[in-house]
N, C-alpha and C positions, 0 to 999 in steps of 0.2 A: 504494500500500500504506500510505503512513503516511497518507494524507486517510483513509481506511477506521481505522485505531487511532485515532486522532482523534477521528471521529464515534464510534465503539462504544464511546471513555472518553466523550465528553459527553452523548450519550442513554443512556449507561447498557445497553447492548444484552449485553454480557457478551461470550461465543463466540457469539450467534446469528448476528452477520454483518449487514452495512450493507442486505441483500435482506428485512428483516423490517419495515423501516420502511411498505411500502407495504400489508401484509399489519396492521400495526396502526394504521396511518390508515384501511383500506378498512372494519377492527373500529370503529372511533370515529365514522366516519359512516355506518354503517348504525344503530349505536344509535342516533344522533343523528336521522334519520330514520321509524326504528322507532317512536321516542318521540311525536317531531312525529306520527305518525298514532294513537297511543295518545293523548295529548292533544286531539285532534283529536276521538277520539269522546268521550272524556268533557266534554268542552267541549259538544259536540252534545246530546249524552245526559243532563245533568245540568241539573235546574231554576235559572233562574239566581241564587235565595236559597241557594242552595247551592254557589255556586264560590267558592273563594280564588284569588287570582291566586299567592298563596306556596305553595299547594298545587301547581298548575297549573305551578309554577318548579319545584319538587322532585320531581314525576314528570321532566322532562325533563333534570334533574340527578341524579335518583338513577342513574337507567339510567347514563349517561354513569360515573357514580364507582363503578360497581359494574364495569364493563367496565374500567377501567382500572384494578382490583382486583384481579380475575381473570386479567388478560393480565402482572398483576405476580409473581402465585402464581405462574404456568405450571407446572410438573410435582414443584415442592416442597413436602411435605409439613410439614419446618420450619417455612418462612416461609407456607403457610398457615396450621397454629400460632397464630403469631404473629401476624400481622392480626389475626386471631379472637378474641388475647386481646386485642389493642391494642383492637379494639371493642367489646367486652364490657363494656371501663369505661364506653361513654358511656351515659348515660342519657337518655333523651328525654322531656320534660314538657309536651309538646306532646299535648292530646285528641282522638285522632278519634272523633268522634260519629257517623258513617255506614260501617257497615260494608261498602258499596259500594268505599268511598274505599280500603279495607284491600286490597281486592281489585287494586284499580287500583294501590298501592304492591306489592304482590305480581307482578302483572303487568311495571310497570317493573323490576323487579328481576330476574326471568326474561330481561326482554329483554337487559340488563348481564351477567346472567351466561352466557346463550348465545354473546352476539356477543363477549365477553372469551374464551370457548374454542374460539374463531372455529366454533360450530356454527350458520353462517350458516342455512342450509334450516329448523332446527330453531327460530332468529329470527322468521323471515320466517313461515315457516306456523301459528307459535304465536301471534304476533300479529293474523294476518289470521284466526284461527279465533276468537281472544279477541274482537278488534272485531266480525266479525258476531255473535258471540253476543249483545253488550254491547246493538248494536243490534239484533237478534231478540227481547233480553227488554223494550225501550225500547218498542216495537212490540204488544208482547203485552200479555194481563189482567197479569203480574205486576209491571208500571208503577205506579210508586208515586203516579202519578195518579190511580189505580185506588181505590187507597188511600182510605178516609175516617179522616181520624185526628182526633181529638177527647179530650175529656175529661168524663166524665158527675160532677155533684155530686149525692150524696145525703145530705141534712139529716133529721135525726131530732126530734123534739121531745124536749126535757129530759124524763126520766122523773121528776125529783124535782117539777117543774111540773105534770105532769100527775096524780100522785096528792092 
């Protein structure tokens, strides 16, 4: 009994009880997995003038701090509040120039915030539905391969030159 107070003062557990620990490790490694195969395809999927490897870190980082956000909320309204304003202050000055990329941050963050409310099934099949699409569309005309992207110059002659 006192190794059990012990461990719930130093992990911070509250009343959940010493049986939650394995229930929020199995949440922290499926993100962590989830991620790796979100990663995964956009590594695949993505032209390689186009990767950051600090991008490529903060998809498998976002997930992870988002999940261990949500499994910190758990069922308070207060202290989600509060996170919310505590993040609100930050600002971020960092450009994404591909709105792919926005998509792909959107998605890790889905993933964090599922596996944080341990809505594992809702993880798992969200992710596997994202990645075949991801690849579905890599696949198809609307590949940005497809794509000609260019820029056309049109010069006019001086009008004051020409009278």
């Amino acid at each position: 009994m006192v190794l059990e107070d012990v461990l719930r003062t130093i992990v911070g557990l509250g009343n959940s009880g010493i049986e939650a620990i394995p229930l929020l490790l199995s949440a922290m490694m499926l993100t962590f997995l989830l991620s790796l195969l979100l990663v995964f395809t956009y590594d695949k999927t993505t032209p390689p003038g186009m990767k950051s490897p600090s991008f490529i870190q903060a998809l498998l980082l976002m997930s992870l701090v988002t999940a261990m956000i949500m499994q910190s909320i758990g069922d308070s309204l207060a202290l989600s509040f509060g996170i919310f304003g505590a993040l609100a202050i930050i600002r971020f000055r960092s450009n994404i120039s591909d709105l792919r990329d926005i998509a792909f941050l959107f998605a890790t963050m889905a993933i964090g915030i599922a596996c944080g409310v341990h809505s594992f099934a809702n993880a798992v099949l969200g992710t596997l539905f994202f990645c075949a699409l991801i690849f579905l569309l890599k696949y198809s005309p609307f590949d940005t391969a497809y794509s000609i992207r260019g820029s056309i110059r049109i010069e006019l002659p001086d009008l004051d030159a020409v009278r």
